[in-house]
mmCIF file of the N, C-alpha and C atoms, coordinates in Angstrom:
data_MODEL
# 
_entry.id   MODEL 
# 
loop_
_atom_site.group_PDB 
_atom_site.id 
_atom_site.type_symbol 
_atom_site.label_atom_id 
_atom_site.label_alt_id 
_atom_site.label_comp_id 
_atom_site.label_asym_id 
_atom_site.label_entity_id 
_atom_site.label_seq_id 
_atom_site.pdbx_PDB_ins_code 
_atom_site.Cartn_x 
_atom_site.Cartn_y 
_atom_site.Cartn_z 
_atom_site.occupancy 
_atom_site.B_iso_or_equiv 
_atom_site.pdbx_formal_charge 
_atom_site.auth_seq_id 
_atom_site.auth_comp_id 
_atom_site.auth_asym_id 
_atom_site.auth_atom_id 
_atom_site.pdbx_PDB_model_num 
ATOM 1   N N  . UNK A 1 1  ? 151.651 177.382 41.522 1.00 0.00 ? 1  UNK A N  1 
ATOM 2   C CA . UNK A 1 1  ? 152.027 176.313 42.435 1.00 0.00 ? 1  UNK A CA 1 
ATOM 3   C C  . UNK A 1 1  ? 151.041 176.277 43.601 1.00 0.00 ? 1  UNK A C  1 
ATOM 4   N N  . UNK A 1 2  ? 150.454 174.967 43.837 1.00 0.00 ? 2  UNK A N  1 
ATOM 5   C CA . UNK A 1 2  ? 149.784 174.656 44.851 1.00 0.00 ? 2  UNK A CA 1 
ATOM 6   C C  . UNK A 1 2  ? 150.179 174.711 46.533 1.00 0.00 ? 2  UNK A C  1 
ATOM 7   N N  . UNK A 1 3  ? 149.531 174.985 47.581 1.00 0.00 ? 3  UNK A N  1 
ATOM 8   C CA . UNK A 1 3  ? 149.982 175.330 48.326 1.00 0.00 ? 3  UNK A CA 1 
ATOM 9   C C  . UNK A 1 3  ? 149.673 174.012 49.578 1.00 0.00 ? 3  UNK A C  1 
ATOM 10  N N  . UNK A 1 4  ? 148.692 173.302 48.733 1.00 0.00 ? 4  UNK A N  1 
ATOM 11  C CA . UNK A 1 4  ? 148.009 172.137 49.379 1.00 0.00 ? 4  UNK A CA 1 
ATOM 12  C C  . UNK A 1 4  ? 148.986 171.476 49.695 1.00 0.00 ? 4  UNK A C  1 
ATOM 13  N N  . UNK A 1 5  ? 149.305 170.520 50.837 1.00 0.00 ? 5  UNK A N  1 
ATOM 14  C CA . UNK A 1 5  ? 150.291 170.074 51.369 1.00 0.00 ? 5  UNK A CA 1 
ATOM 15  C C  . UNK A 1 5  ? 149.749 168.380 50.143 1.00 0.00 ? 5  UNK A C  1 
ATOM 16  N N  . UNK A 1 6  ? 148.397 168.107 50.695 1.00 0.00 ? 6  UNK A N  1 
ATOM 17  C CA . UNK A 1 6  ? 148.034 166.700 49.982 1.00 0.00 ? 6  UNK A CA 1 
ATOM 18  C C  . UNK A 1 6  ? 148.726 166.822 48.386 1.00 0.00 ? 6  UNK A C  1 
ATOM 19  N N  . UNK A 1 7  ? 149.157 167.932 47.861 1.00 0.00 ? 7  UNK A N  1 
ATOM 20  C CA . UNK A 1 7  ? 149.783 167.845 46.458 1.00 0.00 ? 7  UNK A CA 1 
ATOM 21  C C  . UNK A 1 7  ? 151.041 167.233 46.295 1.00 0.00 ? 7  UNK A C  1 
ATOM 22  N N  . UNK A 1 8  ? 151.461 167.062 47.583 1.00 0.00 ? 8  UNK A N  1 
ATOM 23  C CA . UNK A 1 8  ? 152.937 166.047 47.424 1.00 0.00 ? 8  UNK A CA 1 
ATOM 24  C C  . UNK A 1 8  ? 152.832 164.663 47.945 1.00 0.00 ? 8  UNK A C  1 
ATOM 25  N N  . UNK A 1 9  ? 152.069 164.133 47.674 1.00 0.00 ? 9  UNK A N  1 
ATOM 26  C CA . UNK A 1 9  ? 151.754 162.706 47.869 1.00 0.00 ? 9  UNK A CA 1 
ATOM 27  C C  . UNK A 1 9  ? 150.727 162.261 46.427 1.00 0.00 ? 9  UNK A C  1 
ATOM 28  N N  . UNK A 1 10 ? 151.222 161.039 46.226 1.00 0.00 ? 10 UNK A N  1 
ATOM 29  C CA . UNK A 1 10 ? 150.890 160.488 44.726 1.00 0.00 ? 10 UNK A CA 1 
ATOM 30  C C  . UNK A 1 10 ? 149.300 160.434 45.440 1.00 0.00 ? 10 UNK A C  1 
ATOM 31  N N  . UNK A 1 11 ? 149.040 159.754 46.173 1.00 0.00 ? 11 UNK A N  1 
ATOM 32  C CA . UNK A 1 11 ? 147.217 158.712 46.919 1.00 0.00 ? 11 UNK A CA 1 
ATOM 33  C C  . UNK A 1 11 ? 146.892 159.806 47.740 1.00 0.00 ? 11 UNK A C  1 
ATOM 34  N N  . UNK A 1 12 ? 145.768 159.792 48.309 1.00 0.00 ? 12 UNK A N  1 
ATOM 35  C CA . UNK A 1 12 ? 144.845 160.795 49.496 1.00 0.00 ? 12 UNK A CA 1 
ATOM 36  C C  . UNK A 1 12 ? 145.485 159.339 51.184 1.00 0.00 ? 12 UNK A C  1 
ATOM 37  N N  . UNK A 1 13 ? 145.712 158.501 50.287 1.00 0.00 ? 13 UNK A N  1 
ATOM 38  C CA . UNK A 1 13 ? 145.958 157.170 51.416 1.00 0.00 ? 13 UNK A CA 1 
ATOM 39  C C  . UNK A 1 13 ? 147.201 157.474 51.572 1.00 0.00 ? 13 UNK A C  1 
ATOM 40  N N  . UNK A 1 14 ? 148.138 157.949 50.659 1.00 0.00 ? 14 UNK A N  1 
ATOM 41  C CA . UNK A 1 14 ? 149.907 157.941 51.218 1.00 0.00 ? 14 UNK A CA 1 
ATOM 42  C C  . UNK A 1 14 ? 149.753 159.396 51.994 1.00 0.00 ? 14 UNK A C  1 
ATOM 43  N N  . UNK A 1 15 ? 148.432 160.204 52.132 1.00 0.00 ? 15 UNK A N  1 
ATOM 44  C CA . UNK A 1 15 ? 149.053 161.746 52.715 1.00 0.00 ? 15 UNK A CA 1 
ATOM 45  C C  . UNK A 1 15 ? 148.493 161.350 54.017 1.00 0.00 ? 15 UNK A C  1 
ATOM 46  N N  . UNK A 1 16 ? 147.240 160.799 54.127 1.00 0.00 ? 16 UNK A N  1 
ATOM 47  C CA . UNK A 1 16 ? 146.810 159.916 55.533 1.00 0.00 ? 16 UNK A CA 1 
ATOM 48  C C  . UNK A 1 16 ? 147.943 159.400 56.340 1.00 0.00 ? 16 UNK A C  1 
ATOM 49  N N  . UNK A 1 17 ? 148.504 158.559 55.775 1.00 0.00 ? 17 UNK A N  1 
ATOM 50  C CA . UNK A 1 17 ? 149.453 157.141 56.240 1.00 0.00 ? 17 UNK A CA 1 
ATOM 51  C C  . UNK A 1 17 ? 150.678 158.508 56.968 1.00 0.00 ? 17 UNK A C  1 
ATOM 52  N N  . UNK A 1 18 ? 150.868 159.230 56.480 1.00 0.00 ? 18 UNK A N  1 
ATOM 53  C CA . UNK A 1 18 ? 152.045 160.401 56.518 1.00 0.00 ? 18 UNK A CA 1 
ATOM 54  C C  . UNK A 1 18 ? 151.460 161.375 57.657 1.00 0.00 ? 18 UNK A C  1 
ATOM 55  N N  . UNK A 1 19 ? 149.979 161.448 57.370 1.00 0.00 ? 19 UNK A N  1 
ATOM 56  C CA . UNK A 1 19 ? 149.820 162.480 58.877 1.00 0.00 ? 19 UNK A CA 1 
ATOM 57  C C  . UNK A 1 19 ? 149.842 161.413 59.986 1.00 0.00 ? 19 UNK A C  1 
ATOM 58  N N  . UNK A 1 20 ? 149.345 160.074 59.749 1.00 0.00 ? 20 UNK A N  1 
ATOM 59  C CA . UNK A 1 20 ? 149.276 159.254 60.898 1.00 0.00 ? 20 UNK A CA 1 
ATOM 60  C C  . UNK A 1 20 ? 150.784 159.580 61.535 1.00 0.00 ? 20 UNK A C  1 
ATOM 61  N N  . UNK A 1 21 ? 151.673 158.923 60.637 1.00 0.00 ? 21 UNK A N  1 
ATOM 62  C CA . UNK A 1 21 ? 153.049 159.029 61.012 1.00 0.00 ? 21 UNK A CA 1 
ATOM 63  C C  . UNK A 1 21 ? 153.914 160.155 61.830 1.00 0.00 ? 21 UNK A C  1 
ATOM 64  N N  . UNK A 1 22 ? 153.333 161.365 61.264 1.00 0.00 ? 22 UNK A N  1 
ATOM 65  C CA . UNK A 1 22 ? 153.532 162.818 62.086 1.00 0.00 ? 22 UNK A CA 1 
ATOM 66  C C  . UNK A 1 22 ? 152.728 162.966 63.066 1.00 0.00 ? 22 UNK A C  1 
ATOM 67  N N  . UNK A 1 23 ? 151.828 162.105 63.389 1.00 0.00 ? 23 UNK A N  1 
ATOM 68  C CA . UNK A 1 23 ? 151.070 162.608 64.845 1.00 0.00 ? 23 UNK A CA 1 
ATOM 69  C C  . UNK A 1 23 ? 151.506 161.472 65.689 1.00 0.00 ? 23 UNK A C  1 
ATOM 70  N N  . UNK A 1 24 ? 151.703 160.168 65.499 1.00 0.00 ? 24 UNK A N  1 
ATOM 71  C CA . UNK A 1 24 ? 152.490 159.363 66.242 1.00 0.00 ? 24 UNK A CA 1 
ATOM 72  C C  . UNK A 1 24 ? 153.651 159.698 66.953 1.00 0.00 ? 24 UNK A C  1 
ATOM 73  N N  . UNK A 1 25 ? 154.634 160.362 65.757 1.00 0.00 ? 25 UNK A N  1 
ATOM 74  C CA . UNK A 1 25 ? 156.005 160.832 66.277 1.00 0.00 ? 25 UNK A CA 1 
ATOM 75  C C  . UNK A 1 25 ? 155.604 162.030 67.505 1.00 0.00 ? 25 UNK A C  1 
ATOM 76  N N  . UNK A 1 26 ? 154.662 162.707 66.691 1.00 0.00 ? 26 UNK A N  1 
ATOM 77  C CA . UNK A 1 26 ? 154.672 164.217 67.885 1.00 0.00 ? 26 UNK A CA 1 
ATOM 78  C C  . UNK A 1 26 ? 154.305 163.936 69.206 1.00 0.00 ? 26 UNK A C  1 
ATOM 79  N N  . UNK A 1 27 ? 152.986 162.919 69.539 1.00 0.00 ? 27 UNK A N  1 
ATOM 80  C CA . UNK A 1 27 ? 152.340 162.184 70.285 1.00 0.00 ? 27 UNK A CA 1 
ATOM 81  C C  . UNK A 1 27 ? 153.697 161.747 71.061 1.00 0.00 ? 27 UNK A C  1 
ATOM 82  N N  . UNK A 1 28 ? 154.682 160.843 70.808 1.00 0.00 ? 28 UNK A N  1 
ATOM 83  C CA . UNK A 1 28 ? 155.462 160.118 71.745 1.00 0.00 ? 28 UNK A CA 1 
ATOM 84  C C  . UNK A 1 28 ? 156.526 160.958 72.194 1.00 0.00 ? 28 UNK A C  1 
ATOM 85  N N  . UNK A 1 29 ? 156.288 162.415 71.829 1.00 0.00 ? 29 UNK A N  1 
ATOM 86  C CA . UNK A 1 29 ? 157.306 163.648 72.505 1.00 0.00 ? 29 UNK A CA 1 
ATOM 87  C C  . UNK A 1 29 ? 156.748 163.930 73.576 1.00 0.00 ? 29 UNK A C  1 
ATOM 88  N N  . UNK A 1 30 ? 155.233 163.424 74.001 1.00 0.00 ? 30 UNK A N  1 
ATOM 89  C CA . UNK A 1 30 ? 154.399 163.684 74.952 1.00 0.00 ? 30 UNK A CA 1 
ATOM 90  C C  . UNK A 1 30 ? 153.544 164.815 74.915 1.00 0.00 ? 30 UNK A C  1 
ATOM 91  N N  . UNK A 1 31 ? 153.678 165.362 73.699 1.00 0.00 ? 31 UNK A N  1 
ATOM 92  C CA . UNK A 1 31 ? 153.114 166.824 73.625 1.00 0.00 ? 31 UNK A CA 1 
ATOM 93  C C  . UNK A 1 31 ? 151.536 166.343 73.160 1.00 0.00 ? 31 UNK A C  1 
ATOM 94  N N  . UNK A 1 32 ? 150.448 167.254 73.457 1.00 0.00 ? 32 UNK A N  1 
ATOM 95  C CA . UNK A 1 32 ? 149.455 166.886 73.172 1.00 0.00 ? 32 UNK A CA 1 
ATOM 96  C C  . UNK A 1 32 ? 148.973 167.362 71.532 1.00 0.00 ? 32 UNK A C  1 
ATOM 97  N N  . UNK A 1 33 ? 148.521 166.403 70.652 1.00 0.00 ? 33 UNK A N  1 
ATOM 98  C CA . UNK A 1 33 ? 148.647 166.684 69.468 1.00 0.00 ? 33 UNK A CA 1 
ATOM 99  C C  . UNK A 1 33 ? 146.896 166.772 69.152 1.00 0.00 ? 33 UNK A C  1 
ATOM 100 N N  . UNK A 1 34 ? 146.279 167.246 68.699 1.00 0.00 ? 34 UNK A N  1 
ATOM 101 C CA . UNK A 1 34 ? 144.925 167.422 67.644 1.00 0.00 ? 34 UNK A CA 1 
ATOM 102 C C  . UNK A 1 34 ? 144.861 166.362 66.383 1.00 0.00 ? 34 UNK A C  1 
ATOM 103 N N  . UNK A 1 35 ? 143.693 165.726 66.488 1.00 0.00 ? 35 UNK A N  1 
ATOM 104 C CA . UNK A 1 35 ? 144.198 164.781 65.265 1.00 0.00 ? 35 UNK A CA 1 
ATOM 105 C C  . UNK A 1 35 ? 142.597 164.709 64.384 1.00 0.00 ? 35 UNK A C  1 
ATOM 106 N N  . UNK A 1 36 ? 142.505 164.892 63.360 1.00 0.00 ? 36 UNK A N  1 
ATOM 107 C CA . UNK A 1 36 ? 141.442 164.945 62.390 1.00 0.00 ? 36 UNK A CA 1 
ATOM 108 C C  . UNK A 1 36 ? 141.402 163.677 62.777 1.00 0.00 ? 36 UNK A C  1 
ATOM 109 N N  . UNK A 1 37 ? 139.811 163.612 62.311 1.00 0.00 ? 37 UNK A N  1 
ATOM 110 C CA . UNK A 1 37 ? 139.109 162.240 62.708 1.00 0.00 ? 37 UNK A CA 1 
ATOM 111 C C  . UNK A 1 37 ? 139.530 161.294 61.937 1.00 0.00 ? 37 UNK A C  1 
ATOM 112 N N  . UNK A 1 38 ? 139.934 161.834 60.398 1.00 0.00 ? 38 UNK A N  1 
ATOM 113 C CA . UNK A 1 38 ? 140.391 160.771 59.312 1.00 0.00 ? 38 UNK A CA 1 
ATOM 114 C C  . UNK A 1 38 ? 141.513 160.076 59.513 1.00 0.00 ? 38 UNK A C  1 
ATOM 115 N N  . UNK A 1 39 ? 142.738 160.642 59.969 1.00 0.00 ? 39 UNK A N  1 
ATOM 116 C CA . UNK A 1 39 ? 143.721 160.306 60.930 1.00 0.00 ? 39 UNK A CA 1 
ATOM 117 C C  . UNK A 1 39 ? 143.458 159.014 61.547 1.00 0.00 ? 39 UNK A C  1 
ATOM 118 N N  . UNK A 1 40 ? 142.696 159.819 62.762 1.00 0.00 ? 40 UNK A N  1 
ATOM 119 C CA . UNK A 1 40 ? 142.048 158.872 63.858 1.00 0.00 ? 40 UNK A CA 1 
ATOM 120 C C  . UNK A 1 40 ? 142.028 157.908 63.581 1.00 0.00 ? 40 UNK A C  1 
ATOM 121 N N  . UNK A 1 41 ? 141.004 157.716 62.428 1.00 0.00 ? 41 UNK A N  1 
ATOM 122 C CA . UNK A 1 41 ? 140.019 156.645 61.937 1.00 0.00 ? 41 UNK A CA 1 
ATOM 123 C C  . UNK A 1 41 ? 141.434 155.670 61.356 1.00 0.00 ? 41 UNK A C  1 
ATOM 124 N N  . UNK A 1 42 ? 142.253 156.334 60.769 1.00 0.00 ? 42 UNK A N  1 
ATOM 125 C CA . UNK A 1 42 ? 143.211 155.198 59.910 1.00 0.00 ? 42 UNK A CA 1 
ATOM 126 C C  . UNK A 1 42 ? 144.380 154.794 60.568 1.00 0.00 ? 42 UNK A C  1 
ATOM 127 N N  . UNK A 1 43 ? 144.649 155.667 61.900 1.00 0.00 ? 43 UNK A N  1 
ATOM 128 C CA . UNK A 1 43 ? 145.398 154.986 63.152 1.00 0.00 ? 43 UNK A CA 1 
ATOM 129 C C  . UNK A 1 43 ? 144.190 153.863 64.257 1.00 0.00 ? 43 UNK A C  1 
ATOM 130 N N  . UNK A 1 44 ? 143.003 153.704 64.176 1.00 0.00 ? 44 UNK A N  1 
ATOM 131 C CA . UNK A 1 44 ? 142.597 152.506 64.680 1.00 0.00 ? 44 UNK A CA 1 
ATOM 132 C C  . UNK A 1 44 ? 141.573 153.009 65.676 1.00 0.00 ? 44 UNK A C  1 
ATOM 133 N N  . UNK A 1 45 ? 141.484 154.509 65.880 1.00 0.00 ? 45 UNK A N  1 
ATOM 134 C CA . UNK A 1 45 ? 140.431 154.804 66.875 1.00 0.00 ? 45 UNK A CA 1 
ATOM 135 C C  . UNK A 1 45 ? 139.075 154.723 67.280 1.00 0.00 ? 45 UNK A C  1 
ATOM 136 N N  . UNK A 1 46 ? 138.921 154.351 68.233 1.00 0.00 ? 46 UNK A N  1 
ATOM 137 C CA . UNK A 1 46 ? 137.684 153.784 67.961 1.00 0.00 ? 46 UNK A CA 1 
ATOM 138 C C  . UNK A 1 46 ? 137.053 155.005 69.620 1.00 0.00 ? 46 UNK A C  1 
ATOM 139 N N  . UNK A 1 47 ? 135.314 155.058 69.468 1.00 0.00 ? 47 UNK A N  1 
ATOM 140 C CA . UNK A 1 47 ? 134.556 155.715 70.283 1.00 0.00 ? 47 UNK A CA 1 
ATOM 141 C C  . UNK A 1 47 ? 134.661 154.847 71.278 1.00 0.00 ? 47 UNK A C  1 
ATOM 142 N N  . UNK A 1 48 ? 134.436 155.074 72.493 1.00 0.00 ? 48 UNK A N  1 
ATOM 143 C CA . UNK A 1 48 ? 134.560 154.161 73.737 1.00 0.00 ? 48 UNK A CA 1 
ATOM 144 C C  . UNK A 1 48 ? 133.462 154.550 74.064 1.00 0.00 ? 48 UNK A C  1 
ATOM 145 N N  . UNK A 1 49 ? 132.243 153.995 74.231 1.00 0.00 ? 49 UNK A N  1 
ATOM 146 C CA . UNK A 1 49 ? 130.956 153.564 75.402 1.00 0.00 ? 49 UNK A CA 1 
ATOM 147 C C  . UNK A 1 49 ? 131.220 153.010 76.581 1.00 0.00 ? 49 UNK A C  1 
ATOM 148 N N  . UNK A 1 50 ? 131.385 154.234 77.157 1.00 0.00 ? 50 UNK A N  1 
ATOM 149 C CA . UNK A 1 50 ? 130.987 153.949 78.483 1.00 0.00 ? 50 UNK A CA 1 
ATOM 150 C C  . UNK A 1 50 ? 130.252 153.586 79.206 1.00 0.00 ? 50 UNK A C  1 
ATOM 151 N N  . UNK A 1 51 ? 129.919 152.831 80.467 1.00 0.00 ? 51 UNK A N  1 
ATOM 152 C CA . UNK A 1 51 ? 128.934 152.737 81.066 1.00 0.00 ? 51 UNK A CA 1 
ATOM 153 C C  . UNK A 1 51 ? 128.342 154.048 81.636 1.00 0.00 ? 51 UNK A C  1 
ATOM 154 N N  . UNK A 1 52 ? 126.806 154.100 82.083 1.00 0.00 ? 52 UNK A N  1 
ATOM 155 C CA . UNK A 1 52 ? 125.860 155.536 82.615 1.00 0.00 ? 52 UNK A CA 1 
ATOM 156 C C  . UNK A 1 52 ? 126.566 155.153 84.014 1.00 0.00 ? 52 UNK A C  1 
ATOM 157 N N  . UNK A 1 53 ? 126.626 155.897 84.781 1.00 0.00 ? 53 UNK A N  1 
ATOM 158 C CA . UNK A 1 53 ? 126.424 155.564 86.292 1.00 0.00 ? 53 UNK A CA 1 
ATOM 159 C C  . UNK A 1 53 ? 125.519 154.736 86.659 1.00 0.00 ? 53 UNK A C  1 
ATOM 160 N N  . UNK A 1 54 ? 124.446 154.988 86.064 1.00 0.00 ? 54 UNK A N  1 
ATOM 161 C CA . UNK A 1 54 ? 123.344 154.129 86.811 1.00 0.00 ? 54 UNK A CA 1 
ATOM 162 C C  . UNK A 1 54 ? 123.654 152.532 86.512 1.00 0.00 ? 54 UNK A C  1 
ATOM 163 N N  . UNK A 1 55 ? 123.886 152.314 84.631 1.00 0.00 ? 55 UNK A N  1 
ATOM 164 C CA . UNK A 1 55 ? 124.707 150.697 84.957 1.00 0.00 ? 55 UNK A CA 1 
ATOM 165 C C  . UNK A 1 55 ? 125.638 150.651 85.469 1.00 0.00 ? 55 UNK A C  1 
ATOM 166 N N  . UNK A 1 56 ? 126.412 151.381 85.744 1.00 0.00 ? 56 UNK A N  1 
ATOM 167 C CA . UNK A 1 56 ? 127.910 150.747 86.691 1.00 0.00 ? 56 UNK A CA 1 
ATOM 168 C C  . UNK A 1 56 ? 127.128 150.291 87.847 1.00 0.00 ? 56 UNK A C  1 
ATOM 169 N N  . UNK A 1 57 ? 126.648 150.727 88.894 1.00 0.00 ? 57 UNK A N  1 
ATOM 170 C CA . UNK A 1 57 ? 125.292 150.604 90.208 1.00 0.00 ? 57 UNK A CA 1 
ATOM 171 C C  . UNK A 1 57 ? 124.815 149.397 89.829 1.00 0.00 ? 57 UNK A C  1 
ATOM 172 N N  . UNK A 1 58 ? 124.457 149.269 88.933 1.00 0.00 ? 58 UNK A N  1 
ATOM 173 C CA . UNK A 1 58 ? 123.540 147.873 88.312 1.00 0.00 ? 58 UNK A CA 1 
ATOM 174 C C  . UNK A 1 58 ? 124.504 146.706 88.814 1.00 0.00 ? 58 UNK A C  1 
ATOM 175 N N  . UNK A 1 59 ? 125.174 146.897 87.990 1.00 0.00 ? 59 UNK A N  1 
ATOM 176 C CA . UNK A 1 59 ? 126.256 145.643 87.724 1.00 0.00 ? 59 UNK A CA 1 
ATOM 177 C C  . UNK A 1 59 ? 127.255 145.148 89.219 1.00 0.00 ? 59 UNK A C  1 
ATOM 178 N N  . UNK A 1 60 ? 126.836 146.159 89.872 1.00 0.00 ? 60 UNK A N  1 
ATOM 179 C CA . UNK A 1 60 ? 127.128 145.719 91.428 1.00 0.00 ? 60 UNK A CA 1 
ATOM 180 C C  . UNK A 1 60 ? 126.301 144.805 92.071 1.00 0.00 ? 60 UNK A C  1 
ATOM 181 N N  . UNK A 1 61 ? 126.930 143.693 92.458 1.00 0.00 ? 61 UNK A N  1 
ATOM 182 C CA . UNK A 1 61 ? 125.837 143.125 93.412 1.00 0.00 ? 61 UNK A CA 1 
ATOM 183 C C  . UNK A 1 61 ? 125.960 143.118 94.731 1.00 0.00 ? 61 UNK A C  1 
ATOM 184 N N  . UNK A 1 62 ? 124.797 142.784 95.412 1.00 0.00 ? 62 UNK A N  1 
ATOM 185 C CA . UNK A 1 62 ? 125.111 143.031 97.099 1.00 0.00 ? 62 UNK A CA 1 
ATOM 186 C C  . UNK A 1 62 ? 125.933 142.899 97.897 1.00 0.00 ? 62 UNK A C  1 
ATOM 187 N N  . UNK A 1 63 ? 126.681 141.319 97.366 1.00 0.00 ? 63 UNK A N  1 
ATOM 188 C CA . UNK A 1 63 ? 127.409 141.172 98.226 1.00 0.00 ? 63 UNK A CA 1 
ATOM 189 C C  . UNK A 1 63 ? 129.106 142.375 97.818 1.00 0.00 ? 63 UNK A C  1 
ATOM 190 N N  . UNK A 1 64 ? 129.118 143.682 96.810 1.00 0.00 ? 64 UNK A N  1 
ATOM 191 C CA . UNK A 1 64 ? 130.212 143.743 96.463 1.00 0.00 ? 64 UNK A CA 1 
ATOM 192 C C  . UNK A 1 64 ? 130.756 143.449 95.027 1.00 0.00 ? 64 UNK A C  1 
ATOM 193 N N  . UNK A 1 65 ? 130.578 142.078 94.618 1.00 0.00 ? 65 UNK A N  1 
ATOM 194 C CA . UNK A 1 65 ? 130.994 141.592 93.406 1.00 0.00 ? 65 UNK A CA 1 
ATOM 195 C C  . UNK A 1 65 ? 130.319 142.188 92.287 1.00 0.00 ? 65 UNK A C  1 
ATOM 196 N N  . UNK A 1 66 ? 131.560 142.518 91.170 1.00 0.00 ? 66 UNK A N  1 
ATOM 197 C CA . UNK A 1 66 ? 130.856 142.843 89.952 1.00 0.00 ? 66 UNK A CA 1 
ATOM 198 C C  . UNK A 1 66 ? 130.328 142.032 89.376 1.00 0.00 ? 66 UNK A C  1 
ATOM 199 N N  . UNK A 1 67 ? 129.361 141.957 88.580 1.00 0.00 ? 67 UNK A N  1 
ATOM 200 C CA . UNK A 1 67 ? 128.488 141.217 87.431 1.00 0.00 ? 67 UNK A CA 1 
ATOM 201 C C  . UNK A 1 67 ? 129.532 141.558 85.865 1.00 0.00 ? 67 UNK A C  1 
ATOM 202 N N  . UNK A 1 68 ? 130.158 140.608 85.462 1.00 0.00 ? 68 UNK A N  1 
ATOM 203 C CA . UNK A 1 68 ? 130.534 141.217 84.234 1.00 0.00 ? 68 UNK A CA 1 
ATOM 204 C C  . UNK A 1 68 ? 129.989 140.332 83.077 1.00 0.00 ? 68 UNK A C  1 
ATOM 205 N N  . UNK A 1 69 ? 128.269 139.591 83.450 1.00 0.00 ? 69 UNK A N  1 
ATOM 206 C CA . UNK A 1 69 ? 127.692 138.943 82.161 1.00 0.00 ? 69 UNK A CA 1 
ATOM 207 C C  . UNK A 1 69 ? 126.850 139.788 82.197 1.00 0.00 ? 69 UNK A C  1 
ATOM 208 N N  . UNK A 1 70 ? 126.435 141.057 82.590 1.00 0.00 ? 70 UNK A N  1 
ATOM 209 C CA . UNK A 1 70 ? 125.089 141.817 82.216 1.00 0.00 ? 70 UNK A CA 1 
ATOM 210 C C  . UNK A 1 70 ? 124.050 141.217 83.168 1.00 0.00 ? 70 UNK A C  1 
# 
């Protein structure tokens, strides 16, 4: 007998869909949860680019006002 948890799910997509589901639930207990990127990826996460400091500075103009066309 296998010890692999993915052995009780028919798809590699229904054991995904199932960790999504268990890190959602744990997540809204407020507890901080670890989440494989594959997870991640199939709950919607995406990398955030930030601005450098130096463009945030940029995008200021003199008088104050942000620039938000680049």
């Amino acid at each position: 007998m296998s010890s692999d948890p993915r052995d009780h799910f028919q798809t590699y997509e229904e054991y995904i869909r199932n960790l999504a589901e268990e890190t959602d639930r744990l997540a809204g207990k407020g507890d901080p949860v670890a989440v494989d990127p594959e997870v991640a990826d199939h709950m919607g996460a995406f990398k955030e680019e930030a601005l450098s400091p130096e463009d945030a500075l940029e995008s200021i103009e003199i008088t104050g006002e942000v620039d938000y066309n680049g």
